[in-house]
C-alpha positions in Angstrom: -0.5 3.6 38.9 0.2 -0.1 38.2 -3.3 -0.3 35.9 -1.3 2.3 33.8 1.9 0.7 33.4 0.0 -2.9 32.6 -2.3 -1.0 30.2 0.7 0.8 28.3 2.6 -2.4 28.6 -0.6 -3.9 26.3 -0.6 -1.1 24.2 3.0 -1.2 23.2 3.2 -5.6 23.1 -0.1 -4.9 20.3 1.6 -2.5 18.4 5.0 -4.2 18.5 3.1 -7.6 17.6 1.3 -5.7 14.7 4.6 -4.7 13.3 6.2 -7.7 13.7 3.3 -9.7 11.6 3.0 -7.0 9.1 7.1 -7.4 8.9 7.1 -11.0 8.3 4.5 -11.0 5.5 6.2 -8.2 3.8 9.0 -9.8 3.8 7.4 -12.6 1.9 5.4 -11.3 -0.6 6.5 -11.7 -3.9 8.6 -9.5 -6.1 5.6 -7.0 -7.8 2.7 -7.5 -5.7 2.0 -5.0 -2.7 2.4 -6.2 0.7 -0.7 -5.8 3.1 0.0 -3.1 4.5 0.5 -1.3 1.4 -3.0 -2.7 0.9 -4.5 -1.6 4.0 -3.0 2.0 3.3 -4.5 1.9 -0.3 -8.1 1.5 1.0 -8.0 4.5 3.2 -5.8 6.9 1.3 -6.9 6.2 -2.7 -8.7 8.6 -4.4 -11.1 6.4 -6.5 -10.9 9.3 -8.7 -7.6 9.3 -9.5 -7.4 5.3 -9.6 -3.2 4.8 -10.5 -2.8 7.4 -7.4 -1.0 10.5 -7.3 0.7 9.7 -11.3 -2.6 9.4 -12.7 -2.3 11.9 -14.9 1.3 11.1 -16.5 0.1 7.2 -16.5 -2.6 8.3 -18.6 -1.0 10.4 -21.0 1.7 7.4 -21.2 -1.1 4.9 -21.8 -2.6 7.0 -24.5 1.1 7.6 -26.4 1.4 3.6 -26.5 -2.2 3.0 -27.6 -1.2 5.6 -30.2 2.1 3.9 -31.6 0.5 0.5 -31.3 -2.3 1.6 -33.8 0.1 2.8 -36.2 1.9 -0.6 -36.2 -1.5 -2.5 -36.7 
């Protein structure tokens, strides 16, 4: 019984202490640029076939109407 509770008593102090250092660095990353964890999540979740993420489609149909006004300026 008291192996449990110093065991759950680990797990929780990790996870808390994760949070905590994943809060902190958040907190101080720049305006624009993704914070760690946002990084971390990117890694496992991205589609590398859909590299902008879930907009990739309206991104690329954006980028392709700017490329298309730009070469009528030029």
């Amino acid at each position: 019984m008291t192996l449990i509770f110093v065991l759950a008593l680990v797990v929780i102090a990790s996870v808390a202490g994760t949070a905590g250092v994943l809060t902190l660095t958040a907190r101080r990353t720049p305006a624009g640029q993704r914070t760690p964890g946002q990084r971390i999540s990117d890694w496992f979740t991205r589609d590398s076939r859909r590299p902008y993420g879930p907009d990739s489609e309206r991104v690329a149909a954006e980028l392709s109407i700017l490329t298309r006004r730009y070469d009528k300026l030029v």
